[in-house]
TORLUM-727835 format. One line per 3 residues: their letters; for each residue x, y, z of N, C-alpha, C. Coordinates in Angstrom, 1 decimal, always signed. Example, Ala and Ser with C-alpha at 12.3 -4.5 7.8 and 13.67 -1.06 7.14 Angstrom:
// residues 2
AS	+13.2:-5.7:+7.8:+12.3:-4.5:+7.8:+13.2:-3.3:+7.8 ~ +12.8:-2.2:+7.1:+13.7:-1.1:+7.1:+12.9:+0.0:+7.9 .
//
This chain:
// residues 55
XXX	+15.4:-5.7:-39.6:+14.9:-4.7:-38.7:+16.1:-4.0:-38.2 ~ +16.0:-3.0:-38.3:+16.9:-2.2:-37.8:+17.3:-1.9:-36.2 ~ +18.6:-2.0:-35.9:+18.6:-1.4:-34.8:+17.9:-0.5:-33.7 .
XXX	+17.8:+0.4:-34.1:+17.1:+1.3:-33.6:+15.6:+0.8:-33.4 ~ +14.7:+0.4:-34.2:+13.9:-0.5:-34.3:+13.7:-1.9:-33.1 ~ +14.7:-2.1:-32.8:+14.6:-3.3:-32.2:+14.6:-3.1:-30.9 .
XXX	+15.9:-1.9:-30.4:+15.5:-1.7:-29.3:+14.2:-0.5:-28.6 ~ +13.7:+0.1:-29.4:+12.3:+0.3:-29.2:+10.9:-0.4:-29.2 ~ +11.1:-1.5:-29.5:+10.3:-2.9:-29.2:+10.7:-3.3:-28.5 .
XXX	+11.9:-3.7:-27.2:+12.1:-4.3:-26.7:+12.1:-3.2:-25.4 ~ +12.1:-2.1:-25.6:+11.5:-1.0:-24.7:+10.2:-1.2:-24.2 ~ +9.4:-1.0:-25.6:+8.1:-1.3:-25.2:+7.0:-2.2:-25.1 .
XXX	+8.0:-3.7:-25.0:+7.7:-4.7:-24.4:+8.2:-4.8:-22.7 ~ +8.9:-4.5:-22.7:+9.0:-4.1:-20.9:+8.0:-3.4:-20.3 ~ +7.5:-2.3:-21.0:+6.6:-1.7:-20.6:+5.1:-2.5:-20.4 .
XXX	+4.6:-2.8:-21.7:+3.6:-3.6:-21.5:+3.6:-4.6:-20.1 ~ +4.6:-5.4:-20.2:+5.1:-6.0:-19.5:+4.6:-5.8:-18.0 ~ +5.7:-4.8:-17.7:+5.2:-3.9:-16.1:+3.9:-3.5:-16.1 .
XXX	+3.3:-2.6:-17.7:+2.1:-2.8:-17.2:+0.9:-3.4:-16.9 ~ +0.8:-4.7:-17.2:+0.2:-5.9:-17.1:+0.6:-6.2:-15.8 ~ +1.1:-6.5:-15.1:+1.8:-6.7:-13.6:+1.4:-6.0:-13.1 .
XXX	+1.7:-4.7:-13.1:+0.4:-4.0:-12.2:-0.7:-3.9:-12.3 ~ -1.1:-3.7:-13.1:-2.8:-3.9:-13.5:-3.4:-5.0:-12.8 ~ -2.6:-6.0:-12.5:-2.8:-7.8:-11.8:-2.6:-7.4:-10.2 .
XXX	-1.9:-6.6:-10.0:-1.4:-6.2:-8.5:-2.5:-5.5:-7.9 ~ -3.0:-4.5:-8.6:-3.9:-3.6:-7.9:-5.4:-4.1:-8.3 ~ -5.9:-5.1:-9.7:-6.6:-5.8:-9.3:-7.1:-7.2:-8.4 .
XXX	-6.0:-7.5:-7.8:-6.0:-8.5:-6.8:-6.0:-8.2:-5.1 ~ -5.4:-6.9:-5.3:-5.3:-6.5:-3.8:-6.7:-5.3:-3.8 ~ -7.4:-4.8:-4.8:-8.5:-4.4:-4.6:-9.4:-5.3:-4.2 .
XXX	-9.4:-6.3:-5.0:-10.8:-7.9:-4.9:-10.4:-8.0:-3.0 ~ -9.2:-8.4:-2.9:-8.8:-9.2:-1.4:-8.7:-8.1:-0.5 ~ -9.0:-6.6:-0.8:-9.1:-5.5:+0.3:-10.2:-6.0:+1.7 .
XXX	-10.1:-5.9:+2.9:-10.4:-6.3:+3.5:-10.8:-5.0:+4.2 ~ -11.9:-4.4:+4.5:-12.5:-3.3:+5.6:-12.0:-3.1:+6.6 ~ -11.1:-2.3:+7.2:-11.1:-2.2:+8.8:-12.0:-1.8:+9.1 .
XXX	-12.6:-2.1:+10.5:-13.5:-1.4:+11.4:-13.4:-0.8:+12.6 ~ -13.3:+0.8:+12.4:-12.8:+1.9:+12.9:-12.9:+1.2:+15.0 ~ -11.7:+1.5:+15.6:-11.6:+0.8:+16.9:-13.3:+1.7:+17.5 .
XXX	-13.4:+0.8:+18.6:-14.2:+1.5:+19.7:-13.4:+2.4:+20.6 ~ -14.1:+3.7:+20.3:-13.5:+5.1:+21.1:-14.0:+4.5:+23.1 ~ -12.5:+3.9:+23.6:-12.5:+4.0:+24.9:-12.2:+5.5:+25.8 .
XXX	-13.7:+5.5:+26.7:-13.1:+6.6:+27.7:-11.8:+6.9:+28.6 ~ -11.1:+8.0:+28.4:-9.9:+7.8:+29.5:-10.1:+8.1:+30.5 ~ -10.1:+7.2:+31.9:-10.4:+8.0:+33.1:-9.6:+8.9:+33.3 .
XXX	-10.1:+9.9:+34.3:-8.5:+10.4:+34.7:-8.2:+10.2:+36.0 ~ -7.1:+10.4:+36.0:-6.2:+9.6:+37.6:-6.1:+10.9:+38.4 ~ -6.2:+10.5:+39.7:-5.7:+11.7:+41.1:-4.2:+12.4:+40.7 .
XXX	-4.1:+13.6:+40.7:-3.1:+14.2:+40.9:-2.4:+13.9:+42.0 ~ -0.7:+13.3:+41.9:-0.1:+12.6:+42.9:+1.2:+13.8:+42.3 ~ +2.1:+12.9:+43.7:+3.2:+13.9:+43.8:+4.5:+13.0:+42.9 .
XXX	+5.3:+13.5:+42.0:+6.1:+13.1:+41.2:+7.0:+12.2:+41.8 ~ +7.5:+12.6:+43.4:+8.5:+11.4:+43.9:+7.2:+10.2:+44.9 ~ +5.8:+10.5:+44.6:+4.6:+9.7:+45.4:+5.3:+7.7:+44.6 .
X	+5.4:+6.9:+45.8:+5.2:+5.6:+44.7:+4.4:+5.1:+45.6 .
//
């Protein structure tokens, strides 16, 4: 096998590689996705206009 040859298999064995790993990543963290559910919209009261040096 030639050089050149070899390291183009061993290129695109890395690749496979990485891509199998992700493939595993994003089907594992799709399955274990968990739903948030959107907060409850609290009303803000509003407060008396007071004076900036008021404590």
């Amino acid at each position: 096998m030639s050089l050149t040859m070899t390291i183009v298999m061993l290129i695109a064995g890395w690749l496979a590689v990485a891509a199998a790993m992700l493939w595993g990543v994003l089907r594992i963290s799709r399955r274990h996705h968990h739903p948030v559910q959107p907060a409850p919209i609290k009303k803000v009261e509003k407060h008396s206009a007071r004076h900036a040096t008021a404590h």
